[in-house]
Backbone and ligand atoms as CSV (ligand in chain L), in Angstrom:
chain,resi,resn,atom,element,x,y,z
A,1,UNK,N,N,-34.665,76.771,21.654
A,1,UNK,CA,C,-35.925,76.019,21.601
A,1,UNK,C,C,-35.886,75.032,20.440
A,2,UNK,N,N,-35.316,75.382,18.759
A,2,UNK,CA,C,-35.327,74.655,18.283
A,2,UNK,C,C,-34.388,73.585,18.237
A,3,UNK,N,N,-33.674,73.611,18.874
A,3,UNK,CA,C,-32.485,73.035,19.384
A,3,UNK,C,C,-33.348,71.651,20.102
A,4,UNK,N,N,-33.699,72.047,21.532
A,4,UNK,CA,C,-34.179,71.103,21.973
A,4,UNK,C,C,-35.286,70.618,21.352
A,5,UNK,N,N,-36.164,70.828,20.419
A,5,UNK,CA,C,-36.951,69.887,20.030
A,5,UNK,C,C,-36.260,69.116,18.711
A,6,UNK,N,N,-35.246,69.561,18.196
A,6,UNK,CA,C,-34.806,68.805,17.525
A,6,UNK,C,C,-33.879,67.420,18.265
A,7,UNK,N,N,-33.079,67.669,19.553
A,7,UNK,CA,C,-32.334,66.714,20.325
A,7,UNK,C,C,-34.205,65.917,20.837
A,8,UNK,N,N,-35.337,66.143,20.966
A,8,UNK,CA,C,-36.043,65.254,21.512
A,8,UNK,C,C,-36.135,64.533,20.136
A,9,UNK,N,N,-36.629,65.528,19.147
A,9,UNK,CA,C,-36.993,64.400,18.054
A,9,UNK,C,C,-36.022,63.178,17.648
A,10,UNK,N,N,-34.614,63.684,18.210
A,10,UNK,CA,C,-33.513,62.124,17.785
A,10,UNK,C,C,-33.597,61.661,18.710
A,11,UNK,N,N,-34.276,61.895,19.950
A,11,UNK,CA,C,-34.394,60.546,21.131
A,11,UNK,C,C,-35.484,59.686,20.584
A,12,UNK,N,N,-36.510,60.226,19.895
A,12,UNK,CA,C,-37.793,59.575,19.992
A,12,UNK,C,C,-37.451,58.777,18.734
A,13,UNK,N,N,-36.300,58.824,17.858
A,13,UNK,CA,C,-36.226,57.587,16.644
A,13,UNK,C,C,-35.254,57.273,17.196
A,14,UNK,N,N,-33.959,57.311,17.920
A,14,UNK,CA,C,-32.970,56.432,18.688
A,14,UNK,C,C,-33.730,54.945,19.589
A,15,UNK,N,N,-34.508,55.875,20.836
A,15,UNK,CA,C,-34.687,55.203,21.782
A,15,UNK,C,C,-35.219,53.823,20.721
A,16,UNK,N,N,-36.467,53.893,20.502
A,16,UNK,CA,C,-36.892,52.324,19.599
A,16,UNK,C,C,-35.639,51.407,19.044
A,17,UNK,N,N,-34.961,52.403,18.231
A,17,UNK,CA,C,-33.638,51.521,17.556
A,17,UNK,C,C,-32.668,50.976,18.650
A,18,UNK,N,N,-32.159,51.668,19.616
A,18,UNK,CA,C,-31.653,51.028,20.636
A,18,UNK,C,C,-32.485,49.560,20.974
A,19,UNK,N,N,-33.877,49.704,21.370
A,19,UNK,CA,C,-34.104,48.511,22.313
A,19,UNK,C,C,-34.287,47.366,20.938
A,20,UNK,N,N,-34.892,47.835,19.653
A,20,UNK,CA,C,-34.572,46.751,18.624
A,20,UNK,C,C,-32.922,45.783,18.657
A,21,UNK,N,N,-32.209,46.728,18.815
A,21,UNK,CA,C,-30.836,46.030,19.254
A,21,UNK,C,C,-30.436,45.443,19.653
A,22,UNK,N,N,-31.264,45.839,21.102
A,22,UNK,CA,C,-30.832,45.082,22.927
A,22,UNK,C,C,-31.724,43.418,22.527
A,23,UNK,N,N,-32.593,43.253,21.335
A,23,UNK,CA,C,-33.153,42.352,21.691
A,23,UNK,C,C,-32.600,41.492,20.484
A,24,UNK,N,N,-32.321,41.987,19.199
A,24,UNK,CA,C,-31.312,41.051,18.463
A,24,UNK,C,C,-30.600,40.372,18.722
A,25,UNK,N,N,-30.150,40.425,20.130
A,25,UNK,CA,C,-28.720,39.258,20.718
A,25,UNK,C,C,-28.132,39.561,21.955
A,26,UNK,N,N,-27.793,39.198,22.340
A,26,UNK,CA,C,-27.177,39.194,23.731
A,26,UNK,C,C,-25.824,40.270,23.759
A,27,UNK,N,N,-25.518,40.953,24.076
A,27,UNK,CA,C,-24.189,41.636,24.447
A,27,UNK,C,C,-22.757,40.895,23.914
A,28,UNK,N,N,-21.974,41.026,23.182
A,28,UNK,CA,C,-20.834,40.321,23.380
A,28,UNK,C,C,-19.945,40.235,24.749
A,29,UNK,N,N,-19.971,41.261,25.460
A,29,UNK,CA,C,-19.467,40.873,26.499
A,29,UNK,C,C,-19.869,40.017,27.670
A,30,UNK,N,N,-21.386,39.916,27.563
A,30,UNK,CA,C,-22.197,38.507,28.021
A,30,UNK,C,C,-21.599,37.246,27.583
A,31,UNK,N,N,-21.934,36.637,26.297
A,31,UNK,CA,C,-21.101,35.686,25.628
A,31,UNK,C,C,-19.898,35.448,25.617
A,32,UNK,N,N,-19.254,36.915,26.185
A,32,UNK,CA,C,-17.201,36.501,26.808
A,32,UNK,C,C,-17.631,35.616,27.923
A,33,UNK,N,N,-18.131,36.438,28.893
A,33,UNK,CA,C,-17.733,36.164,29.597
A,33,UNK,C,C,-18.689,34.873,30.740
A,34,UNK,N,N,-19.752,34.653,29.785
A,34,UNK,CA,C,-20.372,32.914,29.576
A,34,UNK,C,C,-19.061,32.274,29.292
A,35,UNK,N,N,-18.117,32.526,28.211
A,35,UNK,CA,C,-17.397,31.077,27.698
A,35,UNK,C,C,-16.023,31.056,28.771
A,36,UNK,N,N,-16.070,32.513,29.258
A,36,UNK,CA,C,-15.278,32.119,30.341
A,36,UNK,C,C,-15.495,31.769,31.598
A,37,UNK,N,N,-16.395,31.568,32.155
A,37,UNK,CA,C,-17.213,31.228,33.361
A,37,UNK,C,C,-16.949,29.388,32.828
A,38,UNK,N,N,-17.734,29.152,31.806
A,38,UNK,CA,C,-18.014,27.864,31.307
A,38,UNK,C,C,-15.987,27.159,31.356
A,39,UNK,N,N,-15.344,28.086,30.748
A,39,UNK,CA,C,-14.197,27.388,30.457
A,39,UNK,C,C,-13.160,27.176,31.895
A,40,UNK,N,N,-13.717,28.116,33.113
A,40,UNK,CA,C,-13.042,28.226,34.470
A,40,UNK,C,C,-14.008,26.822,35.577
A,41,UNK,N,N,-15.341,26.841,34.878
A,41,UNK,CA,C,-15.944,25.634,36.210
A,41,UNK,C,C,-16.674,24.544,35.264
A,42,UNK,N,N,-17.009,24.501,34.245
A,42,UNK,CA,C,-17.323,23.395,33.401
A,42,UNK,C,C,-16.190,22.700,32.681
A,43,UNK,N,N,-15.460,23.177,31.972
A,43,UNK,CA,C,-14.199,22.640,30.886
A,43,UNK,C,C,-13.834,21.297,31.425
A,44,UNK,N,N,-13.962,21.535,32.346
A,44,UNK,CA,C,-12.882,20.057,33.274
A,44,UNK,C,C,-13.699,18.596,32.742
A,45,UNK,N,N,-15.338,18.854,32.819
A,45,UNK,CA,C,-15.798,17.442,32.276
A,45,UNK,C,C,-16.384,17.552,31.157
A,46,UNK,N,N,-16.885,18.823,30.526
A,46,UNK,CA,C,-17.896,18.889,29.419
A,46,UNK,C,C,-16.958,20.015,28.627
A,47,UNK,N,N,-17.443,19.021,27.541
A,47,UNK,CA,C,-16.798,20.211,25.958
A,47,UNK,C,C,-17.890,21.623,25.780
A,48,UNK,N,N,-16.885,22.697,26.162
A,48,UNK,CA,C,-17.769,24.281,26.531
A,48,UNK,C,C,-17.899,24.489,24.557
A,49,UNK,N,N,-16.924,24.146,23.755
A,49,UNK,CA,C,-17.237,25.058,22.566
A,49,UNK,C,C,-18.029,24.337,21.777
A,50,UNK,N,N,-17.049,24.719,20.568
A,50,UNK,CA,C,-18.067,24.147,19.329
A,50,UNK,C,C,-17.302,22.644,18.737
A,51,UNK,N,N,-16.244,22.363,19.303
A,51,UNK,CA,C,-16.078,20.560,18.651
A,51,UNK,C,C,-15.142,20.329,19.824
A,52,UNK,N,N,-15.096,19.465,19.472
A,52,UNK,CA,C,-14.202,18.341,20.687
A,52,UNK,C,C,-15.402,17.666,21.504
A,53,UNK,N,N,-14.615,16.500,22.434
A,53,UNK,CA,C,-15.350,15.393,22.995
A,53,UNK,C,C,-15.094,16.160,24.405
A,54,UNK,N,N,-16.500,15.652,25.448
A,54,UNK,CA,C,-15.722,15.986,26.718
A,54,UNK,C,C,-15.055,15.269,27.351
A,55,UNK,N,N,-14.218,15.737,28.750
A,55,UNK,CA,C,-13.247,15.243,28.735
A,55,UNK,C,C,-14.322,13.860,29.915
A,56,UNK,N,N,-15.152,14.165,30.465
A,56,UNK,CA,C,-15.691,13.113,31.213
A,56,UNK,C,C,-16.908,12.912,30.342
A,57,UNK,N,N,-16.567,11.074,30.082
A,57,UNK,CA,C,-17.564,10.356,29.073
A,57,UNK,C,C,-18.893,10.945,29.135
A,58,UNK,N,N,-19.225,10.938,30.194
A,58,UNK,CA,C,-20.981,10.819,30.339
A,58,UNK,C,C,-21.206,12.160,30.390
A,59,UNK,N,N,-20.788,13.210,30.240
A,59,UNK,CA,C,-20.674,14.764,30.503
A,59,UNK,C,C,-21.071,15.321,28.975
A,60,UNK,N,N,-22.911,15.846,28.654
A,60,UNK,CA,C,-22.607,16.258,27.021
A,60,UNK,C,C,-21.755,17.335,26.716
A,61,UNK,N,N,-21.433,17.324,25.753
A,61,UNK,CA,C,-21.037,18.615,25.519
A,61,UNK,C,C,-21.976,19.906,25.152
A,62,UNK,N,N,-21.135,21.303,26.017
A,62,UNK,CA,C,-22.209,22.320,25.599
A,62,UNK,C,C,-23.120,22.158,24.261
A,63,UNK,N,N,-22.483,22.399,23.083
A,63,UNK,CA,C,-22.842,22.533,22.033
A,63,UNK,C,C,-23.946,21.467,22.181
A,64,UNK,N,N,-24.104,20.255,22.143
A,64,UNK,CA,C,-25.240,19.583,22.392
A,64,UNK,C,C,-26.740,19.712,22.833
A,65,UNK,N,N,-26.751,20.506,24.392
A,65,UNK,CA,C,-27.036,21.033,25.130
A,65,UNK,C,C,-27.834,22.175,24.470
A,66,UNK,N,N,-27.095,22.884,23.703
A,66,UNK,CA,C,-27.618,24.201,23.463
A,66,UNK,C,C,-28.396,23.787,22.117
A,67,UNK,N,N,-27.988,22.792,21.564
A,67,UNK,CA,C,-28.716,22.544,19.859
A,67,UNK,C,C,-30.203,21.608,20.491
A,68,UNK,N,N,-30.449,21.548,21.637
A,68,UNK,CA,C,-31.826,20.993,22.791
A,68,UNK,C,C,-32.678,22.157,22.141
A,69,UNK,N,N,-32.223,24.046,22.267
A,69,UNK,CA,C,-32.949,24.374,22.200
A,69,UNK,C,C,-33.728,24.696,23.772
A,70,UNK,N,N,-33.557,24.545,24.390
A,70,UNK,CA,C,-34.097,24.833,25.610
A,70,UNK,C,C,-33.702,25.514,26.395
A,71,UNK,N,N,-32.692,25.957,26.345
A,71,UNK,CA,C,-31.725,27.016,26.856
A,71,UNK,C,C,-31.985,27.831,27.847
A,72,UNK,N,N,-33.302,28.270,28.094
A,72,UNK,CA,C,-33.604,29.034,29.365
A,72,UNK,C,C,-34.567,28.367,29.932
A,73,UNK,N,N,-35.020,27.115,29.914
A,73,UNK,CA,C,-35.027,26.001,31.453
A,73,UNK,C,C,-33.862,25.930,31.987
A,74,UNK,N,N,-32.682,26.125,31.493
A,74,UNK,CA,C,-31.351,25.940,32.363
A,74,UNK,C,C,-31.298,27.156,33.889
A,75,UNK,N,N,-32.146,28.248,33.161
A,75,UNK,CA,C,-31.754,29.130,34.302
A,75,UNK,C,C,-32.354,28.704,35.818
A,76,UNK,N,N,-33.663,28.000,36.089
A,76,UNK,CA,C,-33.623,27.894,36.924
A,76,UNK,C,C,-32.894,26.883,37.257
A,77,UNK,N,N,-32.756,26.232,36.980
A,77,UNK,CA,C,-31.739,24.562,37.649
A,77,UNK,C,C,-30.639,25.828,37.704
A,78,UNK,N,N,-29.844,26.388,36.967
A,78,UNK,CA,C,-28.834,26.972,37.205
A,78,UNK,C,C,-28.785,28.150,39.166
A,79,UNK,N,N,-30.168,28.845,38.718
A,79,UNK,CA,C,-30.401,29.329,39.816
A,79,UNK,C,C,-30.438,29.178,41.034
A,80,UNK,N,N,-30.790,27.859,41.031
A,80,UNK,CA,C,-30.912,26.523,42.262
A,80,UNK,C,C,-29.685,26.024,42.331
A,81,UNK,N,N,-28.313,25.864,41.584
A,81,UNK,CA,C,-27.092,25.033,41.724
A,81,UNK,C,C,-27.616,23.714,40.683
A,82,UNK,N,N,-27.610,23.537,40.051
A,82,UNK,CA,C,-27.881,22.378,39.169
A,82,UNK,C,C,-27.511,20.915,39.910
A,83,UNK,N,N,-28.804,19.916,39.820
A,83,UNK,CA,C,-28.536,18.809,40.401
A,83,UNK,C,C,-29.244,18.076,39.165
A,84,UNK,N,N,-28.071,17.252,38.830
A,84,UNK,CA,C,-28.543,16.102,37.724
A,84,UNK,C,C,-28.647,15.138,38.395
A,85,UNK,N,N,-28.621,14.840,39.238
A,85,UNK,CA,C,-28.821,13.401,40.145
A,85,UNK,C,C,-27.612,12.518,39.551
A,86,UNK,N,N,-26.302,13.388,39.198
A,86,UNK,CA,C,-25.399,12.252,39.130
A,86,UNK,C,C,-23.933,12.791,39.775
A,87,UNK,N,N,-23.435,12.017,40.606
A,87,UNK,CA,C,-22.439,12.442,41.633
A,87,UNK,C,C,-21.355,13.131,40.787
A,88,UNK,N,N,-20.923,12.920,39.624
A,88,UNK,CA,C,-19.591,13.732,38.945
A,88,UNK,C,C,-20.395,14.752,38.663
A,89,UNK,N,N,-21.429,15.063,39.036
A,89,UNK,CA,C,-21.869,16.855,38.592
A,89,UNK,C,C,-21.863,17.193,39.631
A,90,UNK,N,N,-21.044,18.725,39.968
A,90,UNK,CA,C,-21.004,18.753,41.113
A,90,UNK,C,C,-21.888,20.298,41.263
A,91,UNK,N,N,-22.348,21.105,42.375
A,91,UNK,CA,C,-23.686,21.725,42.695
A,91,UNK,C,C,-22.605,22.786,42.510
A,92,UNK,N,N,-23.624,23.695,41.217
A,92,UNK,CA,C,-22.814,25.093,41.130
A,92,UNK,C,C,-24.299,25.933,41.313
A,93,UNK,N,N,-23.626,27.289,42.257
A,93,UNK,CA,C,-24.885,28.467,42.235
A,93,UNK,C,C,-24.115,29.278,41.553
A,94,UNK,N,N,-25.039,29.973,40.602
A,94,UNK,CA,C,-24.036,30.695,40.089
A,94,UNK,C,C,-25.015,32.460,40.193
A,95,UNK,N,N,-24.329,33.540,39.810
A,95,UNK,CA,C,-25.256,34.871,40.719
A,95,UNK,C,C,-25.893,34.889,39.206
A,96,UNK,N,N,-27.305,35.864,39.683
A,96,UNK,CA,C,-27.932,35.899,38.435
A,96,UNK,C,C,-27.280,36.452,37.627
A,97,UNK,N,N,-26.486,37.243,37.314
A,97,UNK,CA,C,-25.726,37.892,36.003
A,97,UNK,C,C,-24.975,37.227,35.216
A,98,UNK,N,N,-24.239,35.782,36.282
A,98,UNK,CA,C,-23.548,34.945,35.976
A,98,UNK,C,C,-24.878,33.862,34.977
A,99,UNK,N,N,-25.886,33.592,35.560
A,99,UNK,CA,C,-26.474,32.824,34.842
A,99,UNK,C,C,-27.062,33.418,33.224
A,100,UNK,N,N,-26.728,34.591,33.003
A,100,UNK,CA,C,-27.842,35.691,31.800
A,100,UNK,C,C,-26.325,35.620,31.063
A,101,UNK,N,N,-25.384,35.655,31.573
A,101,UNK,CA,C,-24.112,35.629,30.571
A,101,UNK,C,C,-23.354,33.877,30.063
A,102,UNK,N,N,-24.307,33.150,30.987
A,102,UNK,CA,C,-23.622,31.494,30.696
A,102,UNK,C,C,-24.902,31.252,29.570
A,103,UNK,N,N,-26.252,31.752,29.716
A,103,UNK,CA,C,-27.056,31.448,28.622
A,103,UNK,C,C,-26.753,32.284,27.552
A,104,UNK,N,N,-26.607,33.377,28.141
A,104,UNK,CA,C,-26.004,34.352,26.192
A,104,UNK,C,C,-25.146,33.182,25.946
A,105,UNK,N,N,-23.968,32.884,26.129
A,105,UNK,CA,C,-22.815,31.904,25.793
A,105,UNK,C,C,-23.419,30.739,25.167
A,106,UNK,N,N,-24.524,29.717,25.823
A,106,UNK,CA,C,-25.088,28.692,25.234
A,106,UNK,C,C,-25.758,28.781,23.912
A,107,UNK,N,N,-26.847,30.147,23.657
A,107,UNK,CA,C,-27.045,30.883,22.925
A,107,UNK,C,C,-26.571,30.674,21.560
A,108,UNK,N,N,-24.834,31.252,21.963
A,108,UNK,CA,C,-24.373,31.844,20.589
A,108,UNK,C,C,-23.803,30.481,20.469
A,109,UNK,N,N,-23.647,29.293,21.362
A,109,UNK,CA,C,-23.403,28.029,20.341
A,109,UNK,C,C,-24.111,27.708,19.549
A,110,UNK,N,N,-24.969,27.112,20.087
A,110,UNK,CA,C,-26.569,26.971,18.977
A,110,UNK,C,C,-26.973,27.568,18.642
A,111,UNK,N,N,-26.487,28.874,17.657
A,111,UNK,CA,C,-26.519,29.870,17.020
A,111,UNK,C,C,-25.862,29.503,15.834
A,112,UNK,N,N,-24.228,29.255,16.358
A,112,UNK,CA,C,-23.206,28.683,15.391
A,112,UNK,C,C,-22.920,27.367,14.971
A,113,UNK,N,N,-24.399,26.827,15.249
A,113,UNK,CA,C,-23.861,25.426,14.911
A,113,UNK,C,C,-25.075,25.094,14.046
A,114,UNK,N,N,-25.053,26.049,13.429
A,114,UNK,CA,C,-26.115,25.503,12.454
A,114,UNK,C,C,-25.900,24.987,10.776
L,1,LIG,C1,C,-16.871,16.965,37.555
L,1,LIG,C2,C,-17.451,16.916,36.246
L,1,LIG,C3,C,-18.451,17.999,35.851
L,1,LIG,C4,C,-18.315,19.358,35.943
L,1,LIG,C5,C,-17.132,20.162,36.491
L,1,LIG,C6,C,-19.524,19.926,35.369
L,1,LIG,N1,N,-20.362,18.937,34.958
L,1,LIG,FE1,FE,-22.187,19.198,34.105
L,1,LIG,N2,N,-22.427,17.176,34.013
L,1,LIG,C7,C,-21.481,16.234,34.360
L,1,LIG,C8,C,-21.976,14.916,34.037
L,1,LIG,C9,C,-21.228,13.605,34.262
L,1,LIG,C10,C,-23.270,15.097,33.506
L,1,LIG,C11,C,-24.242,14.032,33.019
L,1,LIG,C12,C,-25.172,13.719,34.142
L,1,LIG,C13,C,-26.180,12.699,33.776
L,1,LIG,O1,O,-26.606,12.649,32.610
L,1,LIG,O2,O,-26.563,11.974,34.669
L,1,LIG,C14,C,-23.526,16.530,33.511
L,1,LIG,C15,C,-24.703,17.108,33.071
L,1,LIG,C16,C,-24.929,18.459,32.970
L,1,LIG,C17,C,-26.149,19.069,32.515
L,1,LIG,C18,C,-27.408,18.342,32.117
L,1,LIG,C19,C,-27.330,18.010,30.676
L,1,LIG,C20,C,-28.569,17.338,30.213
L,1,LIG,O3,O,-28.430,16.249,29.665
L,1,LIG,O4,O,-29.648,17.912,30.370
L,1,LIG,C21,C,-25.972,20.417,32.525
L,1,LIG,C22,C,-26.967,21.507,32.092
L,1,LIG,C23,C,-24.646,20.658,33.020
L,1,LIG,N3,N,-24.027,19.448,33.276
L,1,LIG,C24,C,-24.101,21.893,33.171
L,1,LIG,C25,C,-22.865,22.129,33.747
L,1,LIG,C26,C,-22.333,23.454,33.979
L,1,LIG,C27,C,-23.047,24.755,33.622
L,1,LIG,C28,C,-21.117,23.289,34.556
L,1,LIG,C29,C,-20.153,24.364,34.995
L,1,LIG,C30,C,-20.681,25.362,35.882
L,1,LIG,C31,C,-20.891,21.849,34.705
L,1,LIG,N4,N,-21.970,21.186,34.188
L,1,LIG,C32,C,-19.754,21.289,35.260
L,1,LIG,C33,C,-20.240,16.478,34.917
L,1,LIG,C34,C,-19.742,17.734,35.231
């Protein structure tokens, strides 16, 4: 008996500290695997990290993008396939998990670029 009320009493100061956690930042393995999503279907025209130019002129680069600050208006355009109304962007859907791990990723640029 005292057993189990002692294992409840460390759930009841865990559980809080856990979700304080979950909300400090995104997962690192979210943010992998944002910069690898970004570096497999974006890289080609837009600069995914933190310096370099992209490689297509008119294409900002992430880091740009993410120092907007706006970062989760992207999800729905993302949700929808993103249409900038300009023909070198081409229509990506991406699944929702894919979109919660490309914004962690945007995230931790404009995080690090301060
Ligand atoms: C074939 C080249 C190309 C690829 C690949 C590409 N983009 Fe773009 N993207 C562009 C260009 C060019 C623009 C600028 C459009 C404009 O301003 O009219 C743009 C604009 C954007 C914008 C709007 C930026 C703003 O100014 O608000 C977002 C967001 C974006 N791209 C995200 C992505 C994501 C996410 C991917 C990968 C899934 C991607 N793009 C892949 C060419 C590309």
């Amino acid at each position: 008996m005292q057993c189990l009320r002692t294992l409840i009493l460390i759930g009841a100061i865990m559980l809080p500290l856990t979700s304080v956690a979950a909300y400090a930042g995104a997962p690192a393995d979210d943010v992998a695997n944002g910069r690898r999503l970004a570096e497999k279907n974006c890289s080609r025209c837009h600069a995914v990290g933190l310096n370099g130019s992209s490689p297509h002129r008119e294409a900002p680069p992430f880091r740009t993008i993410a120092a907007r600050g706006h970062v989760d208006d992207l999800q729905e355009a993302l949700a929808e396939g993103i249409v900038v109304g300009h023909p070198d962007m081409p229509e990506f859907a991406f699944q929702p998990e894919e979109i919660d791990e490309f914004l962690s990723y945007l995230k931790s640029l404009a995080a690090s670029d301060k």
